[in-house]
C-alpha positions in Angstrom: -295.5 275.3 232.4 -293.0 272.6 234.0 -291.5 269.8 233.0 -293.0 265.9 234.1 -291.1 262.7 233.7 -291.9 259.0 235.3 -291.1 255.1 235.2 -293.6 252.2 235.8 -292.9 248.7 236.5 -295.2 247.0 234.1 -294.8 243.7 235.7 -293.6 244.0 239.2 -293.5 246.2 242.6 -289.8 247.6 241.5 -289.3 251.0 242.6 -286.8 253.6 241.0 -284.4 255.1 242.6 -283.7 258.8 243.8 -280.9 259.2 241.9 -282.8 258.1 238.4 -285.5 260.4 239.4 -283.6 263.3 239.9 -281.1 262.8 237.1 -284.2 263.0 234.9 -285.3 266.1 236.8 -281.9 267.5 236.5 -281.8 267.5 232.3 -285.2 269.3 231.8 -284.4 272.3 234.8 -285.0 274.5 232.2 -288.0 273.8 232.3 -288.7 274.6 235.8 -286.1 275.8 237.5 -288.5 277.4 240.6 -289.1 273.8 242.0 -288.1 270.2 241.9 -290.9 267.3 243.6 -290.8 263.8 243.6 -292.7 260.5 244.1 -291.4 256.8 244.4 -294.1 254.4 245.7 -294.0 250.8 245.0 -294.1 249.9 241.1 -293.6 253.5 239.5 -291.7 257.0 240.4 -292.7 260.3 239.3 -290.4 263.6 238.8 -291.5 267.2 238.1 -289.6 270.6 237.5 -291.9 273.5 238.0 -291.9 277.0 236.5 -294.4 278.9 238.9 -297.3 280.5 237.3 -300.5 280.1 239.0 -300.3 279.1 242.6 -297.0 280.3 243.1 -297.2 279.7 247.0 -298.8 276.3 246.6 -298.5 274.9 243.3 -295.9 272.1 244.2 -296.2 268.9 242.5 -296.8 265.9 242.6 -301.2 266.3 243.7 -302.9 263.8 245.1 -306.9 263.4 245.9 -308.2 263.0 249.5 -307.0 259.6 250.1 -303.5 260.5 247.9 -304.9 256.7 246.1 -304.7 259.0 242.6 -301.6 261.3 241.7 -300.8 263.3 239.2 -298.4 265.7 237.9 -298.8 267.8 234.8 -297.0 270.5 231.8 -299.3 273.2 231.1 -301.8 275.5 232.1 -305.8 275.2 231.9 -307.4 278.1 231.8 -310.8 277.4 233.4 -309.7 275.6 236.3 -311.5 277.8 238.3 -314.7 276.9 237.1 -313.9 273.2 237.3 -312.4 274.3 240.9 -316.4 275.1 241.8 -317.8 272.2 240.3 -316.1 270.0 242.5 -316.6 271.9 245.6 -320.1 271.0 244.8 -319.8 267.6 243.9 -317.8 267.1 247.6 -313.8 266.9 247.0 -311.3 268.8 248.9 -309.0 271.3 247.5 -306.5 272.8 249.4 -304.5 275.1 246.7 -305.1 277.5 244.1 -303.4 275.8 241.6 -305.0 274.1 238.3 -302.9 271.0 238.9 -304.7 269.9 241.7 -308.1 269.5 239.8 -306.6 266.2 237.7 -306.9 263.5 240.5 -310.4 264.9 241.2 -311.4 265.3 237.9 -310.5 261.6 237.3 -312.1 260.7 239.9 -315.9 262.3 238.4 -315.0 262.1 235.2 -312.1 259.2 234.5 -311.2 259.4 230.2 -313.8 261.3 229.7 -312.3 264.8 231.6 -309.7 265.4 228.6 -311.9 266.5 226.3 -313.8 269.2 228.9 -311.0 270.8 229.6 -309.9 274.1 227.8 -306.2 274.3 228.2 -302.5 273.4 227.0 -301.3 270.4 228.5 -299.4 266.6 229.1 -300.3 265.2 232.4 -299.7 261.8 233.8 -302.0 260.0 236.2 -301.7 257.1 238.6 -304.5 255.3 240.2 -303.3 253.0 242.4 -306.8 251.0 243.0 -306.7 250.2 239.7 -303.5 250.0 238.8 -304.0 252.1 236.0 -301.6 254.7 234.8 -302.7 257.6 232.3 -300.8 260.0 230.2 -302.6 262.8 228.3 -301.7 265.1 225.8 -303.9 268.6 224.7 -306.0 269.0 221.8 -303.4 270.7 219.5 -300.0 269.4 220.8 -298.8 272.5 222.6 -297.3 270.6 225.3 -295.0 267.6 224.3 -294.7 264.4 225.8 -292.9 261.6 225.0 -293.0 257.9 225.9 -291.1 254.5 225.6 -291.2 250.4 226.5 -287.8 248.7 227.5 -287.1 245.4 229.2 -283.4 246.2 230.2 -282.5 246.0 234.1 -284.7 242.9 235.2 -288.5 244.0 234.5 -290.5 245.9 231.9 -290.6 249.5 232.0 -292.5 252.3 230.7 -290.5 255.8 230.6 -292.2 258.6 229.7 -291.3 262.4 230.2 -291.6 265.9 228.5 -288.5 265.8 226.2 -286.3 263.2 225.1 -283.7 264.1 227.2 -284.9 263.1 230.3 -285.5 259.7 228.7 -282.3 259.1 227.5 -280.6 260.2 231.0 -282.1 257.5 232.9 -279.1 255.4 230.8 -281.9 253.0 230.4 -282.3 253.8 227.0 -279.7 253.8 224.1 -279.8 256.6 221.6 -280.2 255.0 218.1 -282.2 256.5 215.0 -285.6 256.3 213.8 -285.7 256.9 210.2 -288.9 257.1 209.8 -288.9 260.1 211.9 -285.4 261.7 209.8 -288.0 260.5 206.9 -290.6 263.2 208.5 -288.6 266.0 208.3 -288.2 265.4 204.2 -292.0 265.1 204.1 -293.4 267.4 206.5 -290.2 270.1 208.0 -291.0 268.8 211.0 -291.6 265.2 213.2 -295.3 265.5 213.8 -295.4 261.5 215.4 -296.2 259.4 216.2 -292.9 258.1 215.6 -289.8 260.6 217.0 -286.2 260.2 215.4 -285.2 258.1 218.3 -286.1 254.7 217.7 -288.3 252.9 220.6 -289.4 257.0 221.4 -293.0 257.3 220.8 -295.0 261.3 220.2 -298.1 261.2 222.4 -300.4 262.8 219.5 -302.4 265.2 220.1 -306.1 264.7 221.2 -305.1 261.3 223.0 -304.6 259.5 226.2 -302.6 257.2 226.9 -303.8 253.8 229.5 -300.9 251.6 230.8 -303.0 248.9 233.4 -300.4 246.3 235.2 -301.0 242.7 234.5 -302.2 240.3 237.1 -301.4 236.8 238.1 -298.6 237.1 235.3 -300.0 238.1 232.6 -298.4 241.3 230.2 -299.3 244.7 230.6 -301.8 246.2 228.7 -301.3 249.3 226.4 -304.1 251.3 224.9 -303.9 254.3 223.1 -307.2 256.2 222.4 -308.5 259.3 220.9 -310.7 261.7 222.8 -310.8 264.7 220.2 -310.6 264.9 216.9 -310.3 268.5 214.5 -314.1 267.7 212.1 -316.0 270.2 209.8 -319.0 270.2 208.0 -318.9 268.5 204.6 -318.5 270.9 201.8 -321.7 273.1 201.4 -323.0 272.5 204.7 -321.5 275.5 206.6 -323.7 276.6 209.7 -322.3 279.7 209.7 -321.6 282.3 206.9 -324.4 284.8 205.7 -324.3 287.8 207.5 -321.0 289.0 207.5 -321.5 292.0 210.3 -322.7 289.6 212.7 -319.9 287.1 212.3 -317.2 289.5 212.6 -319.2 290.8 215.7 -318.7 287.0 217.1 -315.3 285.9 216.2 -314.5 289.4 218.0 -316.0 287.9 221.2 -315.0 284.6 220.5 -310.8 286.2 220.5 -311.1 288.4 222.8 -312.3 286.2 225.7 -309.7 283.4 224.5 -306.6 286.5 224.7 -308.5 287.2 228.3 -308.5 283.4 229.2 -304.4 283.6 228.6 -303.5 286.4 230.7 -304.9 284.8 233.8 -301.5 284.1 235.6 -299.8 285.4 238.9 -297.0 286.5 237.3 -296.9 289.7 234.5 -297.6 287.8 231.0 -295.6 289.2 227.9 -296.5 289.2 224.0 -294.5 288.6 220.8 -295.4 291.4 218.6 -294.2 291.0 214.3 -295.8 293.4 213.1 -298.4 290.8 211.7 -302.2 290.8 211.8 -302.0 288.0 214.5 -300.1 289.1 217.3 -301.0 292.6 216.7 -304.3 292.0 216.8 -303.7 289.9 220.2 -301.6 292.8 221.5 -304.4 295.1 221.0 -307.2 293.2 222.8 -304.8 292.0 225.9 -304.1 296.2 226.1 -307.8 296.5 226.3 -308.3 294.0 229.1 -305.1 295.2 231.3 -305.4 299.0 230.8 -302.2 299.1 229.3 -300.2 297.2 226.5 -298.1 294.2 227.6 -294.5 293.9 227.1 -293.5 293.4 223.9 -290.5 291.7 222.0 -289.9 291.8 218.3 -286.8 290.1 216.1 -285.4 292.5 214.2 -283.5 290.6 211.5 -280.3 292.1 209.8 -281.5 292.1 206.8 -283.2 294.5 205.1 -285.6 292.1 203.3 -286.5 290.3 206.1 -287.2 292.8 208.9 -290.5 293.7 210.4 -289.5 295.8 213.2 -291.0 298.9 211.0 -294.7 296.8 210.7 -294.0 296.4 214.3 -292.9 299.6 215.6 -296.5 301.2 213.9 -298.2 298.9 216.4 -296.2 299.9 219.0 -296.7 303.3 218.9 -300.6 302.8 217.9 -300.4 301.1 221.2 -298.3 303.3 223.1 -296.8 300.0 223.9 -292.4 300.1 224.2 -290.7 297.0 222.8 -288.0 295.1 223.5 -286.2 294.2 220.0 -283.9 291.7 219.4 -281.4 292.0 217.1 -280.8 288.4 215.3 -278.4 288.0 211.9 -276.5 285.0 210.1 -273.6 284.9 212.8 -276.1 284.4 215.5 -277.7 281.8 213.4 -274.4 279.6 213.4 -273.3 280.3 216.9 -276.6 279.0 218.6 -277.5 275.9 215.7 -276.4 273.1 217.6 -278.0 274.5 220.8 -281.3 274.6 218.6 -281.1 271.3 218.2 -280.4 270.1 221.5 -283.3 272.2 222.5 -285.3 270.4 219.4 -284.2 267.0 219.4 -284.5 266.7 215.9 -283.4 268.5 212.4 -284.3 271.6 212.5 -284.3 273.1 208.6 -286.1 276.5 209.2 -283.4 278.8 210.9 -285.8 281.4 211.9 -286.3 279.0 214.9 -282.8 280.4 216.3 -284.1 283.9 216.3 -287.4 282.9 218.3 -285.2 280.7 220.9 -282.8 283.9 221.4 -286.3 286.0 221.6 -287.3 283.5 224.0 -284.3 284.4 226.0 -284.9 288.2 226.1 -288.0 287.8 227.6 -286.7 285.6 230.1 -283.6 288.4 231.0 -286.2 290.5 231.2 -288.0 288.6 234.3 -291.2 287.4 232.0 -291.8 283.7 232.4 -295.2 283.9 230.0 -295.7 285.3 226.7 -299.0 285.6 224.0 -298.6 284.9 220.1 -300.5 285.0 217.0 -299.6 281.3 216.0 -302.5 279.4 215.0 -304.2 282.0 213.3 -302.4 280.9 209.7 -303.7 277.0 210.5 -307.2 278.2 211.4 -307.6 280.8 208.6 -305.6 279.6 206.0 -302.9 282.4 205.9 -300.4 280.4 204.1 -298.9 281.6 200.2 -299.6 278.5 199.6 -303.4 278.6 200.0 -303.1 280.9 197.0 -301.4 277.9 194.4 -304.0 275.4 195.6 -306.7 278.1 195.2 -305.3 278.5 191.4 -304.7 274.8 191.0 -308.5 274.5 191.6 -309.8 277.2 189.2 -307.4 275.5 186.7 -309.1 271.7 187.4 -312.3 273.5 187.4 -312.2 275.2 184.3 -310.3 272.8 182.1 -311.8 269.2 183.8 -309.2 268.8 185.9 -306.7 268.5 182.9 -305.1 271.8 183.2 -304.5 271.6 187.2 -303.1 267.8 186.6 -301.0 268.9 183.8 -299.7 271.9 185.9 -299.0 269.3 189.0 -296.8 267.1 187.2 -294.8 270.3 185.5 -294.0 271.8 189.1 -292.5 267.8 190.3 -290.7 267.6 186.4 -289.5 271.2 187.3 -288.3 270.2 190.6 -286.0 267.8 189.7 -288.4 265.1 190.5 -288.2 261.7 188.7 -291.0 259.2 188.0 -290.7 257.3 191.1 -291.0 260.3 193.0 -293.7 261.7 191.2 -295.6 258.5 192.0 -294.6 258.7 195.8 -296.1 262.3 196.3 -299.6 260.6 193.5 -299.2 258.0 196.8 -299.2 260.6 199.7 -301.9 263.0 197.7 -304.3 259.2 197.8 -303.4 259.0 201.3 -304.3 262.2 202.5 -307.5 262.3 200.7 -306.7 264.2 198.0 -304.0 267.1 197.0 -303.9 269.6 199.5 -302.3 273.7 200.5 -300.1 272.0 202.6 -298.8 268.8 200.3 -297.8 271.4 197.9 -295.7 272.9 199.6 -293.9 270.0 201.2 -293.1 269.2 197.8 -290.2 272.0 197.9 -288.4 269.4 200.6 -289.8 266.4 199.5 -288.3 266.3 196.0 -284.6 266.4 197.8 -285.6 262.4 199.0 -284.9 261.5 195.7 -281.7 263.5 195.6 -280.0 262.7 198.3 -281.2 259.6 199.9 -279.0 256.5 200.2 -279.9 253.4 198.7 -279.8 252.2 202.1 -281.5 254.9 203.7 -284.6 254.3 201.1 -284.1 250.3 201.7 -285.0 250.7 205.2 -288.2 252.8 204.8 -289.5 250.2 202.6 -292.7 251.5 201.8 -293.5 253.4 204.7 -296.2 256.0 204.5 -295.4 259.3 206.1 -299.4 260.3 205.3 -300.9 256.9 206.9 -298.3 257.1 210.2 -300.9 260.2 211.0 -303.5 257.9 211.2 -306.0 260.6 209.2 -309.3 260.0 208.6 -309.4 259.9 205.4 -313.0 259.2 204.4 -314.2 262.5 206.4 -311.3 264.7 204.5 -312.7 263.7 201.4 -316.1 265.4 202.2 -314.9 268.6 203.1 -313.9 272.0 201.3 -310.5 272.2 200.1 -310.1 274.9 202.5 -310.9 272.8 205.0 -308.8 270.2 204.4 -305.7 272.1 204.2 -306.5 273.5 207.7 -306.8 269.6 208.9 -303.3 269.0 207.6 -302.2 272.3 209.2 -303.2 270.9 212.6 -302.8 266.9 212.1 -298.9 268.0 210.8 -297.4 271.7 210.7 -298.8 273.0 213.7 -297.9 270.2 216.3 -294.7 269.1 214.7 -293.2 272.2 213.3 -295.0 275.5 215.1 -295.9 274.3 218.6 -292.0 272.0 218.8 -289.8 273.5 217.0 -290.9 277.3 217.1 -292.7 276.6 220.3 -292.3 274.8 223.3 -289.0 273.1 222.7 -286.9 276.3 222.4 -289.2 278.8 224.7 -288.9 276.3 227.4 -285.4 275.8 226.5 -285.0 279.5 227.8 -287.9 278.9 230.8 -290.9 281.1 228.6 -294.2 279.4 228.7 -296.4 280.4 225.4 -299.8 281.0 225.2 -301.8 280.9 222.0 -305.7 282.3 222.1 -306.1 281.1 218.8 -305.8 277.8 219.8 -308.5 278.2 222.3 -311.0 275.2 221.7 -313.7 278.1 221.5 -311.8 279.6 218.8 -311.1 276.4 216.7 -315.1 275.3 217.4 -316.1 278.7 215.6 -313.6 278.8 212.7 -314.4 275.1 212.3 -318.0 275.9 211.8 -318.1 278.6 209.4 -318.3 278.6 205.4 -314.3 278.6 204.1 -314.8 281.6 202.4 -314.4 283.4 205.7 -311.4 282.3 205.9 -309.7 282.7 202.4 -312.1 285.1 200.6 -310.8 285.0 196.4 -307.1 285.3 197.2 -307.0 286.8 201.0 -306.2 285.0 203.6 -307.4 285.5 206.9 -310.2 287.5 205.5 -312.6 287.2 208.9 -309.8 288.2 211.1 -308.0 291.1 209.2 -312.3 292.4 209.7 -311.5 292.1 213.1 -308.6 294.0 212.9 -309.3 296.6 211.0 -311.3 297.6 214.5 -308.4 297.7 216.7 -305.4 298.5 214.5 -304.6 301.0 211.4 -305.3 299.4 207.9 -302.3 299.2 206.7 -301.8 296.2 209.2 -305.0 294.7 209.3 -304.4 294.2 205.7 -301.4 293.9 205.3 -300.2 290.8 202.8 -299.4 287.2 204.9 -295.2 287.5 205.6 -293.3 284.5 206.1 -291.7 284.9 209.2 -287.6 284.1 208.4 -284.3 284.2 209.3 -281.4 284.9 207.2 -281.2 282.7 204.4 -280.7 278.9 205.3 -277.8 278.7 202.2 -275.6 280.9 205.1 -274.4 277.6 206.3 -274.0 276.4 202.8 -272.7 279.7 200.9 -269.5 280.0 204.1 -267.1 277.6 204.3 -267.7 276.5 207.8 -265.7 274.4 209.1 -268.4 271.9 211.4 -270.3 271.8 207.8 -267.5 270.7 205.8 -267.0 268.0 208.4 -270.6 267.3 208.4 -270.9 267.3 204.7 -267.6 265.4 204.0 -268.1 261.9 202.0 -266.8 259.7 205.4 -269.5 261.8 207.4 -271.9 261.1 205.3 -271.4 257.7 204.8 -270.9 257.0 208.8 -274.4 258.6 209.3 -275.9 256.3 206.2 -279.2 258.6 205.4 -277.7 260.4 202.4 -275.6 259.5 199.2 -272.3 261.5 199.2 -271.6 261.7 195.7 -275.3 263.6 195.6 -274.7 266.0 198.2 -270.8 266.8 196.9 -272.8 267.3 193.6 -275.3 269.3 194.7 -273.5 271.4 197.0 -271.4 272.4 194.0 -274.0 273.6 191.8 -277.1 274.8 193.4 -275.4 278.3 193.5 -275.9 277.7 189.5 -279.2 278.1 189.9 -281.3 281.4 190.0 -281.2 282.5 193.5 -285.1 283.7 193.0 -286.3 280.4 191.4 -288.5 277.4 193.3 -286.0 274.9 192.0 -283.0 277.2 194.1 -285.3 277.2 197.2 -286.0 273.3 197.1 -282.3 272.3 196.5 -280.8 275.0 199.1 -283.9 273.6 201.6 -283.1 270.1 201.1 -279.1 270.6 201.4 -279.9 272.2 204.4 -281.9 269.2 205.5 -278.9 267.2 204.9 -277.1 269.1 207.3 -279.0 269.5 210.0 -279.7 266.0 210.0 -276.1 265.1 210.2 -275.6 267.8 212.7 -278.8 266.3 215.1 -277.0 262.8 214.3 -273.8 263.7 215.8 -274.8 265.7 218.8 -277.6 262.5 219.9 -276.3 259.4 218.3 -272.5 259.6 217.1 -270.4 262.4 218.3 -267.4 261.6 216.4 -268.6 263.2 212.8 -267.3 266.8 213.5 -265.0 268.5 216.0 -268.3 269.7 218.0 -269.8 268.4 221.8 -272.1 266.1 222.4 -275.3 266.9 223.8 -274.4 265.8 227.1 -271.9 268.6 227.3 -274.5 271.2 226.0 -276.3 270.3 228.4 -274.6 269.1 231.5 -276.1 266.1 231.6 -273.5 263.5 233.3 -273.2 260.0 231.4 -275.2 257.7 233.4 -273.1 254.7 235.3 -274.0 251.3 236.3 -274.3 251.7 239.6 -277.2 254.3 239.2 -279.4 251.6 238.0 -279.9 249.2 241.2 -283.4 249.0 240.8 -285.1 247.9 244.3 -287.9 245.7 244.6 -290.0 248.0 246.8 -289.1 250.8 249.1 -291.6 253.3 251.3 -293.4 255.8 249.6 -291.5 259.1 249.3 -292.7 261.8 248.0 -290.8 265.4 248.5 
């Protein structure tokens, strides 16, 4: 994995400075801190940072074709660039390296739009065609690699900034921090900023499944700015299942399907790591990458001080099945509050599940320990429905069934009243549920967050969102979803919102790269998703069990008691730490001049609520959703101060976090052309 970054001149021959170039470099070294390469040619300069992987002797970026007319440089790793390496041999190109980066200017040059969707990888890459003016950026099918893009027409021309995080956006100085409250807005609907909107206003998500095609203007005339879609997640429509009657034979396949997907992701030149839980998932990944190397990989594991929450016992079965020897990592509430800021300047947005501290420190074990790749089991809860809350929309539809739909309508509208909700709430989630196409798993449970909008919002903050629709920003397709099994549809929403904006971002690439750790995920495979895609739902959630097809898979490579073992949620010591201490950042945070400088929340609510959640039982849904959303508040005034206005607590800025020098003046003498450099 690495880190990419570039400007383009929209409307002239303008060429960026060094110093801009490398400044952007500089705040995304985590990211590759093995090598730096650059590129300024008339109208546009590219930037990389390089973690070596594959090629380690010559993998340097940026890659050019024959006539270096097409560059590229790229985040990720695809996984059969070898055979795409062969092909065009065949078809006459050059290549001089063995690393999969150098296949993009080729492959654009067979294939132009049309090569994103043959590849089988994890990746953001940016392209520049100089025939044709034409400039590309690209994003994987799933959204494991993040990239992030922007329009300004400060400092003379108009420009086009894009780059893997935020950061490196906003220390060009060309841009100036300000909020997007649609994206804050995201977090209250979803845990997470899935696009294509970030919490930076003018700072655009690259979705998943698209490209992005930036062509200069001629004689004059504006840019052009496409984006388009080159894969989409699809299923059959309900009852129309290809796959799903002899149960042998498609264990027999998924098996294969797994194993060559795990096999795909320990193709590297450096060693390659695994998270192990304890779970079905990364167990079951451990076991198959032990069968392919001869031994079992490294493993690390989070052992949580708390004796509800830890899994290092699940997980030290596996180990010794596997005569594998993990690294644990000891994680409890003090480690929490000591690395929560850092979490979010790793995020760049509110992050309300802490568990995503433990995984960054996890993260930095395995780098300590000299790994710069490690497998996990995420996807496998999107694919195969492993969520709890699977199990209420499963109930919720024997109730509709049984009673007419009265019963499960009746029950919907209890669990909002219960919530706190009031009636203009109630009617935003009816809203949300017409424009996802229809009540989903997923929409269920983002109603344990998204009945705090109505708590804590400002009359302001809700004046401003007008009536934006957090569903619609997604841009689902909406007459397909209605056609499919519920199942189904809860798995779309999985992949259209959780896994890209919470799983792959905030437990994922933003806080392993943070510590240099590239992940790999053989359930995301495109094989994997094709299969799972295909076959009747009840494979997938059989009655009330989750993951049905793959605990049959695992119940051949692991003892029972794991392969069918009940779905965990994976946590870290409750979230109500920060509110249950009297901490002094959150009392600043929190206080009624805080809140009111920031503008998203009302402070008489949160003062309110702050007071008397504790009243409530600490094992009860209504607890969970007001503890949730109070910590929602906070880390949304805590990401506000560190990006947008550090003067709300007596904490840095994210500048100082992260060493990134304020940008002067003089940095940003933008010439009208200089030679081509490229280092």
């Amino acid at each position: 994995m690495c880190g990419i970054f570039g400007i383009i001149d929209l409307k002239g021959r303008r060429s960026v400075p060094l110093s801009v170039l490398k400044r952007a470099a500089d705040a995304m070294v985590h990211r590759g801190p093995d090598e730096d390469g650059y590129l300024q040619r008339p109208g546009f300069g590219f930037a990389s940072r390089r973690l070596s992987i594959v090629g380690l002797a010559d993998g340097q970026q940026p890659v050019f074709n024959e006539d270096k007319q097409i560059t590229a440089i790229f985040n990720g790793e695809i996984f059969d660039h070898d055979d795409w390496r062969q092909d065009l041999r065949t078809r006459g190109h050059v290549l001089k390296t063995h690393c999969d980066t150098e296949i993009f200017p080729h492959m654009w040059e067979e294939f132009a739009e049309d090569m994103f969707a043959k590849l089988n990888g994890q990746f953001a890459v940016a392209l520049a065609d100089e025939r044709k003016q034409k400039f590309i950026l690209a994003r994987d099918r799933f959204g494991i690699c993040p990239l992030f893009w922007t329009r300004t027409t400060r400092f003379g021309s108009d420009w086009l900034i894009f780059g893997s995080e935020i950061k490196t956006i906003l220390a060009t100085g060309m841009v100036e921090p300000k909020p997007d409250r649609r994206g804050v807005d995201a977090v209250f609907n979803f845990l997470a900023v899935p696009g294509p909107f970030s919490c930076f206003e003018g700072i655009n998500i690259l979705p998943p499944g698209k490209f992005l095609t930036i062509s200069r203007g001629r004689s004059g005339e504006d840019a052009t700015i496409s984006e388009r879609t080159y894969w989409e997640m699809d299923f059959p429509a309900a009852g129309q299942e290809a796959r799903g009657q002899n149960e042998k034979k498609l264990v027999d396949e998924f098996e294969s399907v797994l194993y060559e997907a795990v096999k795909r992701r320990l193709r590297a030149d450096v060693p390659v790591a695994s998270y192990l839980s304890g779970g079905v998932d990364s167990s079951t990944v451990v076991a198959m990458a032990k069968d392919i190397l001869g031994a079992a990989p490294a493993t690390f594991t989070v052992k949580i001080r708390d004796p509800k929450l830890d899994e290092t016992e699940q997980a030290a079965i596996i180990s010794k099945h596997l005569s594998a020897d993990p690294y644990i990592v000891p994680c409890g509430s003090d480690d929490i509050v000591a690395n929560y800021q850092k979490l979010l300047v790793a995020t760049e947005a509110p992050v309300t599940d802490t568990s995503c501290t433990s995984l960054m420190m996890l993260a930095g074990k395995v780098h300590e320990k000299g790994f710069k790749v490690a497998l996990t089991g995420e996807g496998s809860d999107e694919w195969l429905a492993g969520y709890p809350w699977y199990k209420f929309d499963r109930v919720f539809d024997w109730m509709g069934k049984a009673s007419g739909g009265v019963a499960s309508s009746l029950a919907e509208k209890f669990l909002y009243r219960w919530l706190g909700c009031n009636d203009e709430t109630i009617a935003y989630f009816v809203r949300n549920a017409e424009s996802s196409g229809g009540m989903h798993a997923f929409q269920r449970f983002y109603s344990l967050l998204g009945a705090s909008r109505s708590r804590f919002y400002s009359q302001s903050m809700l004046a401003k969102l007008g009536n934006h629709d957090p569903y619609a920003a997604i841009e689902p397709d909406i007459s397909r979803a209605k056609t499919w099994d519920p199942v189904n549809r809860g798995v779309y929403w999985a992949g259209k919102i959780h896994l890209p904006g919470q799983l792959l971002s905030l437990k994922g690439d933003r806080i392993a790269m943070s510590q240099s750790v590239e992940m790999r995920y053989p359930f995301l495979d495109n094989n994997v998703f094709d299969f799972l895609a295909a076959i009747d739902p009840k494979w997938k959630f059989k009655g009330l069990t989750e993951k049905y097809l793959l605990r049959r898979v695992a119940e051949k490579w692991l003892p029972k008691e794991i392969a069918w073992r009940p779905k965990g949620m994976f946590r870290a010591p409750l979230d109500g730490f920060f509110l249950q201490q009297r901490l002094p950042y959150v009392d600043e945070l929190l206080s009624d001049a805080s809140i009111k400088k920031a503008g998203y929340f009302d402070p008489e609510a949160v003062r309110e609520w702050r007071g008397k959640y504790q009243e409530l039982s600490p094992w009860g849904y209504q607890r969970s959703s007001a503890e949730l959303g109070l910590v929602a508040v906070l880390a949304t005034q805590l990401w506000h101060h560190t990006y947008i206005d550090p003067t709300l607590a007596n904490l840095p800025g994210w500048r100082t976090i992260a060493g990134v020098p304020t940008t002067e003046p003089r940095d940003l003498d933008f010439a009208e052309s200089v030679p081509a450099l490229a280092s």
